[in-house]
N, CA, C and O atoms as a GROMACS GRO file, in nm:
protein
  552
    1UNK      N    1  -8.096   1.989   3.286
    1UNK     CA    2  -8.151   1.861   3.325
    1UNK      C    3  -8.042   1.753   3.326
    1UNK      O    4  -8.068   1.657   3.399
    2UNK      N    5  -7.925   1.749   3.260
    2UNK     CA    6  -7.840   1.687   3.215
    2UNK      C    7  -7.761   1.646   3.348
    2UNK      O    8  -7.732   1.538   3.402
    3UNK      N    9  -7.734   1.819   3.386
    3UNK     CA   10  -7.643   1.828   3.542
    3UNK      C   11  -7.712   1.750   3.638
    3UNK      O   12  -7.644   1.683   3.716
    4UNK      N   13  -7.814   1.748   3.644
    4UNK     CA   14  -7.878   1.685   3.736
    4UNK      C   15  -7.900   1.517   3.757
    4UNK      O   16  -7.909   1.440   3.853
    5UNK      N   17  -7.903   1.509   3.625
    5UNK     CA   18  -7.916   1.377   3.642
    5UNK      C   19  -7.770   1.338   3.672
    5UNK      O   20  -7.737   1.254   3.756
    6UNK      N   21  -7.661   1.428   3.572
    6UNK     CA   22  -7.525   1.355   3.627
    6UNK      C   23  -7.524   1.362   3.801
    6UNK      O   24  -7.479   1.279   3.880
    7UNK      N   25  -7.571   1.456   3.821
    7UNK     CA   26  -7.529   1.485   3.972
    7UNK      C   27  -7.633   1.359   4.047
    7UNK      O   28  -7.572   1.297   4.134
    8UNK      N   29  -7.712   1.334   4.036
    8UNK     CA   30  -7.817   1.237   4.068
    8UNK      C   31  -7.734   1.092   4.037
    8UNK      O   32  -7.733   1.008   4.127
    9UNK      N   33  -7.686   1.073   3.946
    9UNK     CA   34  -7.603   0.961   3.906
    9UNK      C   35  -7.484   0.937   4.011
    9UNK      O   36  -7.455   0.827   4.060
   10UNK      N   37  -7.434   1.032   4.032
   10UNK     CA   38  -7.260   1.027   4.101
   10UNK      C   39  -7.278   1.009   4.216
   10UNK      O   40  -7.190   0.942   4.271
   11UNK      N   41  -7.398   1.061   4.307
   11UNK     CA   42  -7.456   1.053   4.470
   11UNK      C   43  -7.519   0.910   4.446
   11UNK      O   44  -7.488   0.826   4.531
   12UNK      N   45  -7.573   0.882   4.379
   12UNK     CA   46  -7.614   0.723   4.397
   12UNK      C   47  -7.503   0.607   4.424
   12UNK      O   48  -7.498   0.511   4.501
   13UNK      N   49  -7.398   0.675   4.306
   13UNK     CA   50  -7.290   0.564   4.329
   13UNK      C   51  -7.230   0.596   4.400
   13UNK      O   52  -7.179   0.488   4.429
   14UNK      N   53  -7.183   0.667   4.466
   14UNK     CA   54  -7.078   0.687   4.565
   14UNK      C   55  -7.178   0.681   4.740
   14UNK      O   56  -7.120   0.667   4.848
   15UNK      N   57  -7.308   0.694   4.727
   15UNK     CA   58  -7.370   0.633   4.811
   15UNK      C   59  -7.367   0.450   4.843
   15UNK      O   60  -7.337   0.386   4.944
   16UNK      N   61  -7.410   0.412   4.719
   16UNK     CA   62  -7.361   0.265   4.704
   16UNK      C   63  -7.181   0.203   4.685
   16UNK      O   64  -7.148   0.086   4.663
   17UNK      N   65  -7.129   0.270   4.695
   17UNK     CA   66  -6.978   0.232   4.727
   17UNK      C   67  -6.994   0.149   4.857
   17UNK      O   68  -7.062   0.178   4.955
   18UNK      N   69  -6.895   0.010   4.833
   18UNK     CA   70  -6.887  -0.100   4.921
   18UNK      C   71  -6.761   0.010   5.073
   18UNK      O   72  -6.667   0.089   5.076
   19UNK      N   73  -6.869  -0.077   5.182
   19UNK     CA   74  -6.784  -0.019   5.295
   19UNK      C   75  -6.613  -0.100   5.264
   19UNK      O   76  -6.602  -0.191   5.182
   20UNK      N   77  -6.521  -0.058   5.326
   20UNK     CA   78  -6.405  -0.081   5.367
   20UNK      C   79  -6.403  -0.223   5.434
   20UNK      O   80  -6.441  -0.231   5.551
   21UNK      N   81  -6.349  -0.367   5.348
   21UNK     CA   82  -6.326  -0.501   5.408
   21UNK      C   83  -6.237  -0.448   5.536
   21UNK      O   84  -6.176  -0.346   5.506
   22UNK      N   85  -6.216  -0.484   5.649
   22UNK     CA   86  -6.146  -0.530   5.766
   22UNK      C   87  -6.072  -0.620   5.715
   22UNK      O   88  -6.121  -0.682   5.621
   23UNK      N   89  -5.944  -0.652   5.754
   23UNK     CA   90  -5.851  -0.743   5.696
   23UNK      C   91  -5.869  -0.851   5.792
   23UNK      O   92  -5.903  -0.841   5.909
   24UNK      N   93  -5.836  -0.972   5.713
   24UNK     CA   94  -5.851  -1.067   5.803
   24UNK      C   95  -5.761  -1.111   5.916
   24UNK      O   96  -5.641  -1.092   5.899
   25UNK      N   97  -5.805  -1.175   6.043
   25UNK     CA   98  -5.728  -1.208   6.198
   25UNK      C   99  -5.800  -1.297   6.258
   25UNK      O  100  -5.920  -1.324   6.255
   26UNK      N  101  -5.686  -1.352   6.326
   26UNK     CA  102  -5.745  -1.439   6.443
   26UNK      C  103  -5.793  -1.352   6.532
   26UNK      O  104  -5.750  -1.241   6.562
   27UNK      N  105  -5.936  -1.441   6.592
   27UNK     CA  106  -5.954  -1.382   6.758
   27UNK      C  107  -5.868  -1.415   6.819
   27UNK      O  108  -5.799  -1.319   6.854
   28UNK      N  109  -5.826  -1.533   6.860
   28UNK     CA  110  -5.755  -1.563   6.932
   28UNK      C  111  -5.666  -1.623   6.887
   28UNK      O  112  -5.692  -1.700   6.795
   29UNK      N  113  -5.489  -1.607   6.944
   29UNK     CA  114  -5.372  -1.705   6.868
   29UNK      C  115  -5.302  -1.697   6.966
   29UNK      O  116  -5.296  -1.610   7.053
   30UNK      N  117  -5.233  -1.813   6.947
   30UNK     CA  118  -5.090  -1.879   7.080
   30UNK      C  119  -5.003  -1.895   6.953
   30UNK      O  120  -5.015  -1.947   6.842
   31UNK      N  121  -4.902  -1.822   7.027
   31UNK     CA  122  -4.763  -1.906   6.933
   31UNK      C  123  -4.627  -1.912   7.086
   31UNK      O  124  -4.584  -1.824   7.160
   32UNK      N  125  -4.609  -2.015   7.078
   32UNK     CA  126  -4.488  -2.102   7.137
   32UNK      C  127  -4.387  -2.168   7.107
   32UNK      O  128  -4.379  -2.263   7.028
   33UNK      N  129  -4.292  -2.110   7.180
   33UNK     CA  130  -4.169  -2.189   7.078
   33UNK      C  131  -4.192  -2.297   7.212
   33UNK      O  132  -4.242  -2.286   7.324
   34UNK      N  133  -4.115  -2.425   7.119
   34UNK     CA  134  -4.101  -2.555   7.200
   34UNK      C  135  -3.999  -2.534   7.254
   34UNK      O  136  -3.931  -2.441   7.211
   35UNK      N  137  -3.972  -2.579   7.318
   35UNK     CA  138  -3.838  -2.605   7.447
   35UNK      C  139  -3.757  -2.716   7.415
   35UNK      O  140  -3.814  -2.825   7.402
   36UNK      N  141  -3.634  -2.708   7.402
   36UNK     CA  142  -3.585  -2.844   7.352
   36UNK      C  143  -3.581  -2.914   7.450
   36UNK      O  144  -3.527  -2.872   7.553
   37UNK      N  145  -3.628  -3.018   7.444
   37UNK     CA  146  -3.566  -3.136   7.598
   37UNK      C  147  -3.676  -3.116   7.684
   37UNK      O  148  -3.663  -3.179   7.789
   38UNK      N  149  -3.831  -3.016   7.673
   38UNK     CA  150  -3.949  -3.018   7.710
   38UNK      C  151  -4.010  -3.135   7.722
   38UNK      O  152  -4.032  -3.180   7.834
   39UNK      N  153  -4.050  -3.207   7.602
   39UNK     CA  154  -4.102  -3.325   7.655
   39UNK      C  155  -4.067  -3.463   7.511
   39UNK      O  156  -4.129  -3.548   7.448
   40UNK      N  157  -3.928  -3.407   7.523
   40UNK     CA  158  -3.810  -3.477   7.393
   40UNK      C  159  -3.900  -3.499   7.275
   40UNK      O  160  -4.017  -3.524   7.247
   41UNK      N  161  -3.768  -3.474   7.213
   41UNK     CA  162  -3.850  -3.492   7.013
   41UNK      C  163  -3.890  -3.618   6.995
   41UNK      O  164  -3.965  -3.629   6.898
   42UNK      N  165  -3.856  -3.766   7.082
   42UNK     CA  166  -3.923  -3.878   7.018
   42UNK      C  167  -4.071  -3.892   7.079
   42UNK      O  168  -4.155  -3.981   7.064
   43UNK      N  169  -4.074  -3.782   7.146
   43UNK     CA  170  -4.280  -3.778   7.254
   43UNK      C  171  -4.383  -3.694   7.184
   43UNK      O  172  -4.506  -3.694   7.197
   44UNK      N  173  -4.282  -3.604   7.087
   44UNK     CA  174  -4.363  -3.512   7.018
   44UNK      C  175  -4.451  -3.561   6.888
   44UNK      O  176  -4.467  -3.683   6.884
   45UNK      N  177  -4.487  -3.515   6.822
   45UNK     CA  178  -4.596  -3.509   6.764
   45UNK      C  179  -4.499  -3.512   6.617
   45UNK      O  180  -4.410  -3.428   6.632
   46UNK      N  181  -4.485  -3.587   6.468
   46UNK     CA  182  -4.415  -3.478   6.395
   46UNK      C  183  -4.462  -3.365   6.362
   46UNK      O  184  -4.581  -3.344   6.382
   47UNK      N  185  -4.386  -3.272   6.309
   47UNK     CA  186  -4.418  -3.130   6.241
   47UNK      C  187  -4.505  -3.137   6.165
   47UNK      O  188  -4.496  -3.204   6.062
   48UNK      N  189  -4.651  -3.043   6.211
   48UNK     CA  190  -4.758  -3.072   6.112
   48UNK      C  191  -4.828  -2.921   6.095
   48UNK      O  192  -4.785  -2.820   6.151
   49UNK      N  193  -4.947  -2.925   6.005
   49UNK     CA  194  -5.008  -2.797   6.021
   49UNK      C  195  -5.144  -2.833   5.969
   49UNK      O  196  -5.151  -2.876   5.854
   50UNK      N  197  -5.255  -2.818   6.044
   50UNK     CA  198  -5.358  -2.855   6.024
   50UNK      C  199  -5.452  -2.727   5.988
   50UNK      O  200  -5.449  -2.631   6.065
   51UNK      N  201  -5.530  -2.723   5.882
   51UNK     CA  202  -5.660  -2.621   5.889
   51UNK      C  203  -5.815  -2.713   5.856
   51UNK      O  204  -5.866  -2.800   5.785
   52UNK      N  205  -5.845  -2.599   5.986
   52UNK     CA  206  -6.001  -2.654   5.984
   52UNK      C  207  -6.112  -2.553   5.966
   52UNK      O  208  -6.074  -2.436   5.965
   53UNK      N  209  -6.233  -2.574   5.953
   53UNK     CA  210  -6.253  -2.413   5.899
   53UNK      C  211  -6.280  -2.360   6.030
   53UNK      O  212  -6.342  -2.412   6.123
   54UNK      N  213  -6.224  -2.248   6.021
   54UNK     CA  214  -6.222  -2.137   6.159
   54UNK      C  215  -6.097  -2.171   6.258
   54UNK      O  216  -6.097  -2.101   6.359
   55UNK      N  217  -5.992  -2.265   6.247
   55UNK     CA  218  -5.892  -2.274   6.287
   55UNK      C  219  -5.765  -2.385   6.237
   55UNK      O  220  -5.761  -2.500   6.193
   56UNK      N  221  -5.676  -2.288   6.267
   56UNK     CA  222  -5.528  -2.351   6.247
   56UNK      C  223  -5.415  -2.366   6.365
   56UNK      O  224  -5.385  -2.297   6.462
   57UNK      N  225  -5.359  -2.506   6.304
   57UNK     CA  226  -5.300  -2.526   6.439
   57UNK      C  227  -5.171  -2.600   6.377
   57UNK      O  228  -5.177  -2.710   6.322
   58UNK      N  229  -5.075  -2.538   6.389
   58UNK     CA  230  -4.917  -2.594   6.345
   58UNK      C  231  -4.859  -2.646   6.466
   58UNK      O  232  -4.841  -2.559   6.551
   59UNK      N  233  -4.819  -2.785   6.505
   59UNK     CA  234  -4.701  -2.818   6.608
   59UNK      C  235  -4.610  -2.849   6.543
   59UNK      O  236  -4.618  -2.900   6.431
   60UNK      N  237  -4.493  -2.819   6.611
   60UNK     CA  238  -4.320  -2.802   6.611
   60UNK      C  239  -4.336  -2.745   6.460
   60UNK      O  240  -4.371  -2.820   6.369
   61UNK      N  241  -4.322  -2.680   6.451
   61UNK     CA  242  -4.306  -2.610   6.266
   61UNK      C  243  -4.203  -2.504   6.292
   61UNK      O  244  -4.202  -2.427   6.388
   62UNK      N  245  -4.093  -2.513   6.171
   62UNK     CA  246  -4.009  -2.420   6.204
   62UNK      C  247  -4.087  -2.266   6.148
   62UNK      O  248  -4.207  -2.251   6.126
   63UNK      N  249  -4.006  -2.190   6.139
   63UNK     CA  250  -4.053  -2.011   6.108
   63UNK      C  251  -4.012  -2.015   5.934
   63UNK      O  252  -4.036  -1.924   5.855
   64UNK      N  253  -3.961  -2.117   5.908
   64UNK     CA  254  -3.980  -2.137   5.724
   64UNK      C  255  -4.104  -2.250   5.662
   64UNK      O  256  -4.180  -2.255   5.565
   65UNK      N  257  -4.084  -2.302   5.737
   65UNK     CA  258  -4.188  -2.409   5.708
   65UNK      C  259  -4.348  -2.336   5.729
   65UNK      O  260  -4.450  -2.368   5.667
   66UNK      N  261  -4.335  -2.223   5.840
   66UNK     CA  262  -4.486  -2.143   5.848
   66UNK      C  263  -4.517  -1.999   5.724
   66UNK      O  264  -4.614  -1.931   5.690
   67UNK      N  265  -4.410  -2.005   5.698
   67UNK     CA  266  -4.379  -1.923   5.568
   67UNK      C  267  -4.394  -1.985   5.479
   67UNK      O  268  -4.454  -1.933   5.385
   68UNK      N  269  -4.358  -2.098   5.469
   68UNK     CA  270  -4.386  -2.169   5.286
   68UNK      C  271  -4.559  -2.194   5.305
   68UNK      O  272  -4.643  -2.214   5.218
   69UNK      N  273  -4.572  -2.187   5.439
   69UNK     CA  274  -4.728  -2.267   5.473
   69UNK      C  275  -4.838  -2.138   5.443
   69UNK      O  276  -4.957  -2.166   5.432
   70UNK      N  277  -4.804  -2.029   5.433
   70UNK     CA  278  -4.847  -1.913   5.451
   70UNK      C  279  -4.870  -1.830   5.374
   70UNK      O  280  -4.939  -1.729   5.387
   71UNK      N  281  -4.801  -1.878   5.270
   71UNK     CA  282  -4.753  -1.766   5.124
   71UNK      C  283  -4.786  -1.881   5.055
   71UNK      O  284  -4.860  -1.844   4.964
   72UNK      N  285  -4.771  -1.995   5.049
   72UNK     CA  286  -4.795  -2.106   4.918
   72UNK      C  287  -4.676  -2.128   4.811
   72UNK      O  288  -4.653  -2.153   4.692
   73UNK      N  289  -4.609  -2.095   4.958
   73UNK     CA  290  -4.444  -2.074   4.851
   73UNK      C  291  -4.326  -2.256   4.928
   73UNK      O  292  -4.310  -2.280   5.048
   74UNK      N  293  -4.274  -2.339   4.817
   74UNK     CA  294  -4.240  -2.450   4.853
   74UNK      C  295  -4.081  -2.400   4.916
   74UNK      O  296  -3.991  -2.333   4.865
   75UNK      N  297  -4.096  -2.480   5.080
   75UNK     CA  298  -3.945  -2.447   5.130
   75UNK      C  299  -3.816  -2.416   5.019
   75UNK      O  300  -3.731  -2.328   5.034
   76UNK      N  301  -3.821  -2.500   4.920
   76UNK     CA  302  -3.687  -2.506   4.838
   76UNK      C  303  -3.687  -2.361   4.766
   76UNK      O  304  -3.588  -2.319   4.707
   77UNK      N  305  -3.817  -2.284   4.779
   77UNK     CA  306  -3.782  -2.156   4.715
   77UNK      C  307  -3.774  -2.035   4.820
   77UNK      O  308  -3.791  -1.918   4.785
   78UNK      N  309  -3.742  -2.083   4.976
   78UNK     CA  310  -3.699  -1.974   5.085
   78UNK      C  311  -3.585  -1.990   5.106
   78UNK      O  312  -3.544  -2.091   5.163
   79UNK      N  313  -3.507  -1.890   5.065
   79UNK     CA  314  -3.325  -1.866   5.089
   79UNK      C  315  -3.336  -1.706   5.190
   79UNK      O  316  -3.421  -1.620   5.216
   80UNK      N  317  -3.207  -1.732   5.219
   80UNK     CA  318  -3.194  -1.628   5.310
   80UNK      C  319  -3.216  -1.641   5.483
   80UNK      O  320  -3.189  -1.571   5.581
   81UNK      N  321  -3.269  -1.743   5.463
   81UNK     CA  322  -3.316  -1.782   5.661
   81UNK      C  323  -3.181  -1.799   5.722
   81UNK      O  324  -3.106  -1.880   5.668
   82UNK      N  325  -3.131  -1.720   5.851
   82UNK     CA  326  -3.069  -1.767   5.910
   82UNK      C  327  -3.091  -1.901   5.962
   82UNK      O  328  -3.205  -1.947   5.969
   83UNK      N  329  -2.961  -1.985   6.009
   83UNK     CA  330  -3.024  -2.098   6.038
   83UNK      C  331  -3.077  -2.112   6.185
   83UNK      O  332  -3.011  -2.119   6.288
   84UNK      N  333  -3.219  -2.117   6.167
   84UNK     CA  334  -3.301  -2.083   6.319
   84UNK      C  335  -3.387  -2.228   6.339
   84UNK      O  336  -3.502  -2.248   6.300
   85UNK      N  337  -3.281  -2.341   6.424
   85UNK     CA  338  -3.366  -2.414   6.454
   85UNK      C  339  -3.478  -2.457   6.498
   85UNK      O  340  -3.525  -2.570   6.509
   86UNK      N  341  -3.536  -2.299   6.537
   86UNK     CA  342  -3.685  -2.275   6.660
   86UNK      C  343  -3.773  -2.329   6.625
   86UNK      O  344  -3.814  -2.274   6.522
   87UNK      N  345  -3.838  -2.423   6.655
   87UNK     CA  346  -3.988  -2.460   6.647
   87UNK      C  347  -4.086  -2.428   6.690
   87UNK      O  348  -4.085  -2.382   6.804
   88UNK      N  349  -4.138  -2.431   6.661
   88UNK     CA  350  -4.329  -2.314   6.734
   88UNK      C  351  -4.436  -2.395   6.722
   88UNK      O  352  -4.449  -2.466   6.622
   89UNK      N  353  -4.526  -2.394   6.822
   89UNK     CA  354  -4.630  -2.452   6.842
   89UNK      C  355  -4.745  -2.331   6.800
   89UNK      O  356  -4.748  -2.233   6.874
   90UNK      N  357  -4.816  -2.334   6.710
   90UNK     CA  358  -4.957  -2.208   6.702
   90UNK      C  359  -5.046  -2.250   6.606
   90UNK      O  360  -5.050  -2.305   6.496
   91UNK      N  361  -5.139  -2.188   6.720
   91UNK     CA  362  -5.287  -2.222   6.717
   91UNK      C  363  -5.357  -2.066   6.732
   91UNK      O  364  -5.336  -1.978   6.816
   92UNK      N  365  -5.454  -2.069   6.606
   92UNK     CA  366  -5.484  -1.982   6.531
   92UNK      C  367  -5.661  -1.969   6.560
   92UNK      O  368  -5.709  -2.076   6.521
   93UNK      N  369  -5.766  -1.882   6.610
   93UNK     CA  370  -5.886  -1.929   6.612
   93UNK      C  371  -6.008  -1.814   6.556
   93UNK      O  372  -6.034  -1.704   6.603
   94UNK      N  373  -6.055  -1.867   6.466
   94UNK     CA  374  -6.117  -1.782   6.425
   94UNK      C  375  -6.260  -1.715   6.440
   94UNK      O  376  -6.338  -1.804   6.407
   95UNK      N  377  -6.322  -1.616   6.469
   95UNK     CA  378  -6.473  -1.590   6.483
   95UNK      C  379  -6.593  -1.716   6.422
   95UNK      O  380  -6.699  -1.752   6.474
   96UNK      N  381  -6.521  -1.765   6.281
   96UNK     CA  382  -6.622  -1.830   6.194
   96UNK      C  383  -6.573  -1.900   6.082
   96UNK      O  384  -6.465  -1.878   6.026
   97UNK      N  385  -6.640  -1.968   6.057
   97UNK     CA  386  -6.565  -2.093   5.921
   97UNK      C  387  -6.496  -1.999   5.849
   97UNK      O  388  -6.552  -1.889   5.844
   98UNK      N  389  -6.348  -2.012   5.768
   98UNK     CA  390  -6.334  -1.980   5.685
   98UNK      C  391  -6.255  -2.073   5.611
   98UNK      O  392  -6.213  -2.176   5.664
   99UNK      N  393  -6.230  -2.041   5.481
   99UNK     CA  394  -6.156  -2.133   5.422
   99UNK      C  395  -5.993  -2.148   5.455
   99UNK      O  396  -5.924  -2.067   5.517
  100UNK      N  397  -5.949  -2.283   5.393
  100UNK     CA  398  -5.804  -2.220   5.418
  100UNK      C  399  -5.734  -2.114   5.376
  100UNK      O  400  -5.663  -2.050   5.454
  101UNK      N  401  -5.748  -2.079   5.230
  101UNK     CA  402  -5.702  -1.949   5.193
  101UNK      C  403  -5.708  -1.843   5.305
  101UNK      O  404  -5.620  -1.778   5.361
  102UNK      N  405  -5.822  -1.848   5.315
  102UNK     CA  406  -5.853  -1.689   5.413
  102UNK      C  407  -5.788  -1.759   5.566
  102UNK      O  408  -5.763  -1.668   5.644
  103UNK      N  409  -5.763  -1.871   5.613
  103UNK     CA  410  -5.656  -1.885   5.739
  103UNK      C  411  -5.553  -1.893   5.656
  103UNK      O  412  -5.488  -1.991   5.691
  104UNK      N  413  -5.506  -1.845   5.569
  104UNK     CA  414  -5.317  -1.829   5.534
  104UNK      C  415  -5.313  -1.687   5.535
  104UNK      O  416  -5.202  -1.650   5.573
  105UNK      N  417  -5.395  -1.586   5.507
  105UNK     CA  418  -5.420  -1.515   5.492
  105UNK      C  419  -5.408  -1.423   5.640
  105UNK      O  420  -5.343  -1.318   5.644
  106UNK      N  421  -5.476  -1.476   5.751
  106UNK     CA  422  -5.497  -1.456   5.897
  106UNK      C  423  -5.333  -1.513   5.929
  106UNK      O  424  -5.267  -1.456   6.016
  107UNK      N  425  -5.289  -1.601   5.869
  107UNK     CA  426  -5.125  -1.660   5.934
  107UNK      C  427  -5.035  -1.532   5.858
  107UNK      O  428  -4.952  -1.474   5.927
  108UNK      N  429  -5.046  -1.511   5.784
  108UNK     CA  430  -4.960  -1.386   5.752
  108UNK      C  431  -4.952  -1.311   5.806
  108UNK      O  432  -4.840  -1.262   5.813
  109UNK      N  433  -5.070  -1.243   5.887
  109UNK     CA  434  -5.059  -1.135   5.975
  109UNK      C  435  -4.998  -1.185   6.095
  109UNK      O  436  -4.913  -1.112   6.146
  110UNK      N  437  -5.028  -1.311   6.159
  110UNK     CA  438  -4.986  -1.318   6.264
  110UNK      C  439  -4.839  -1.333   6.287
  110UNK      O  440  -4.790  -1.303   6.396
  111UNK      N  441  -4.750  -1.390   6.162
  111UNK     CA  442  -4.635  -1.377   6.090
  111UNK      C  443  -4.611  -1.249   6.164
  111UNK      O  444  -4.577  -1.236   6.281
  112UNK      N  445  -4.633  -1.161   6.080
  112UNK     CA  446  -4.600  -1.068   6.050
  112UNK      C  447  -4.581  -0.967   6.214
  112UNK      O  448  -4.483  -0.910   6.262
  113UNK      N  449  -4.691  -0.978   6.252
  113UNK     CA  450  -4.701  -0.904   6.424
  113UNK      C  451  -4.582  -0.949   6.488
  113UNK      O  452  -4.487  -0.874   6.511
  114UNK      N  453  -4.588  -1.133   6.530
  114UNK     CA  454  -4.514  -1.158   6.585
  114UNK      C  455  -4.345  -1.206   6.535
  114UNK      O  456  -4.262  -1.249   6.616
  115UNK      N  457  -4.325  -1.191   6.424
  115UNK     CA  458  -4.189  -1.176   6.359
  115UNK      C  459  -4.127  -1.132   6.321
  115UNK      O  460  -4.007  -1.156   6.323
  116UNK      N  461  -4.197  -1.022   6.256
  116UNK     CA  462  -4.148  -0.938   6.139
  116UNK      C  463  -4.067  -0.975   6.022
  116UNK      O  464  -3.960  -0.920   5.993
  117UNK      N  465  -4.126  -1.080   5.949
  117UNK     CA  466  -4.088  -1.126   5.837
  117UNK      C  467  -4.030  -0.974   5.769
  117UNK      O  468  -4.071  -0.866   5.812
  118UNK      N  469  -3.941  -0.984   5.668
  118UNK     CA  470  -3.916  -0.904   5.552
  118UNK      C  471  -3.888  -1.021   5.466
  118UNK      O  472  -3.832  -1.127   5.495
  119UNK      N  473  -3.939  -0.978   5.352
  119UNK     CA  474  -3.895  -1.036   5.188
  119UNK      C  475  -3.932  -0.997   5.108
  119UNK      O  476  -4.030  -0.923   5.114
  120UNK      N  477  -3.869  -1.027   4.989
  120UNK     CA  478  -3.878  -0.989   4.833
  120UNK      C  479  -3.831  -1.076   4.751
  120UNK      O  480  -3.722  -1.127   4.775
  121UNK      N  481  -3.907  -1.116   4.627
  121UNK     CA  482  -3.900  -1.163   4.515
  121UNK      C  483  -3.778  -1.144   4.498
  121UNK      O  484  -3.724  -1.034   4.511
  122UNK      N  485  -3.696  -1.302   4.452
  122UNK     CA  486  -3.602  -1.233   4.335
  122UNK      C  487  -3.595  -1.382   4.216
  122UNK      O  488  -3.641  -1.496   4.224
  123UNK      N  489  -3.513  -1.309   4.108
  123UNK     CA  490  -3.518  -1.421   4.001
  123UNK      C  491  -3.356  -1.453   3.988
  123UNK      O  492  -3.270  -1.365   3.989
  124UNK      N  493  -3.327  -1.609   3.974
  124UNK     CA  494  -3.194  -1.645   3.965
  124UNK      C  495  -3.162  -1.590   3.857
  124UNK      O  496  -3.257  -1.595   3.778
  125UNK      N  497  -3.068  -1.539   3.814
  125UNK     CA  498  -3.025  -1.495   3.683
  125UNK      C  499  -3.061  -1.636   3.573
  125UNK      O  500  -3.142  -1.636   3.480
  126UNK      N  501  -2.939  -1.795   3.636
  126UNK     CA  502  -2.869  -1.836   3.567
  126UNK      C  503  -2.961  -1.993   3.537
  126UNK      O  504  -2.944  -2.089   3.461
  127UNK      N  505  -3.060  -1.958   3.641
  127UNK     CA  506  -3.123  -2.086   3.648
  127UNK      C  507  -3.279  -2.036   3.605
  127UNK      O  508  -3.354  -2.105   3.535
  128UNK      N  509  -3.308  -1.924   3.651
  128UNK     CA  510  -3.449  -1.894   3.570
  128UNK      C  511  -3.538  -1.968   3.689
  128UNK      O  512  -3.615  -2.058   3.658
  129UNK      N  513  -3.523  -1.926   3.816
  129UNK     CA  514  -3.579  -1.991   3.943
  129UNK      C  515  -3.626  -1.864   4.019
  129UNK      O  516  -3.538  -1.779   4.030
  130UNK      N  517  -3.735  -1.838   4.068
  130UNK     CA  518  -3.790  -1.708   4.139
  130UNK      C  519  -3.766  -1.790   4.322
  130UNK      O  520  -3.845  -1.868   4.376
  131UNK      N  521  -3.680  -1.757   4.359
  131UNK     CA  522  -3.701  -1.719   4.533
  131UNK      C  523  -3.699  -1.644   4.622
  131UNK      O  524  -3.629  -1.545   4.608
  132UNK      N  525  -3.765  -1.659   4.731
  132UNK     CA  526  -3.809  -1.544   4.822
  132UNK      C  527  -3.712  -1.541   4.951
  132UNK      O  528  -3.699  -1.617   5.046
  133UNK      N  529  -3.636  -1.400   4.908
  133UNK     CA  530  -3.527  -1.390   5.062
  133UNK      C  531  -3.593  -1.329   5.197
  133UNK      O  532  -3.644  -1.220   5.222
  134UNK      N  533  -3.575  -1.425   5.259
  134UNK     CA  534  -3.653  -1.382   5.402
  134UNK      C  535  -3.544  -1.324   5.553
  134UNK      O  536  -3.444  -1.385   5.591
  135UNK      N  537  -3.592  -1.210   5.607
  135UNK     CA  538  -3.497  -1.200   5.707
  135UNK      C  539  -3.613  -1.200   5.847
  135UNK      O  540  -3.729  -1.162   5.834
  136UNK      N  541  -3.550  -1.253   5.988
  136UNK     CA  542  -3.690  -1.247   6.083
  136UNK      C  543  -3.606  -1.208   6.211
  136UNK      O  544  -3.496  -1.249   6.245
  137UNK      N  545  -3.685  -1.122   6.270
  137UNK     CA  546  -3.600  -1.100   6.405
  137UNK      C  547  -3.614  -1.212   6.497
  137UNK      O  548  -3.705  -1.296   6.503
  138UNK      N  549  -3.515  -1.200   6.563
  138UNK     CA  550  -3.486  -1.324   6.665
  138UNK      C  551  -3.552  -1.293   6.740
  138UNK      O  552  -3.564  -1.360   6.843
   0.00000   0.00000   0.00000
């Protein structure tokens, strides 16, 4: 009777096991680099990044500045960037409200597709400072 109930026990729960989350994404996303001398830096907009729920929208933001924006990590702790003056325009849109977390979350991936961020943790020896070395294809 014992077996049974264990066995009765283990099919229940593994019947009730939560399906597999889908990771989070935009439906739809634009990313653009600006053009220098497009429509000149004193017409532009400054560098901003807005979230609203169910979309995000960064103009002129460099590819560190969408990384510190993305990870919750402050520019002064991204070393390693070549120096890539590129600015990007992207706009991020989502099925349905979400919070910002869960659009940094959706910006990582899109990071990630269209850049290929690499990084890793490291700790200064001498200063006792954790920063993140980033490399991105051109």
């Amino acid at each position: 009777m014992k077996r049974i109930w264990l066995l009765f026990i283990t099919a229940m729960a593994l019947a009730q096991a939560p399906a597999p989350v889908a990771p989070l994404h935009f439906d739809a996303a634009s990313v653009k680099a600006v053009q220098p001398g497009s429509s000149g830096p004193g017409l532009r907009a400054p560098s901003q990044t807005i979230a609203e729920p169910g979309r995000l929208k960064a103009q002129a933001v460099s590819i560190g500045a969408l990384i510190g924006y993305a990870y919750g990590v402050p520019p002064v702790q991204i070393a390693g960037m070549k120096s890539r003056p590129d600015l990007y325009d992207i706009e991020g849109k989502a099925d349905g409200p979400y919070s910002r977390a869960e659009l940094c979350v959706m910006l990582q991936g899109l990071l990630a597709e269209r850049f290929e961020p690499k990084f890793h943790r490291e700790n200064a020896r001498d200063a006792g400072v954790q920063a993140w070395w980033w490399t991105v294809r051109a």
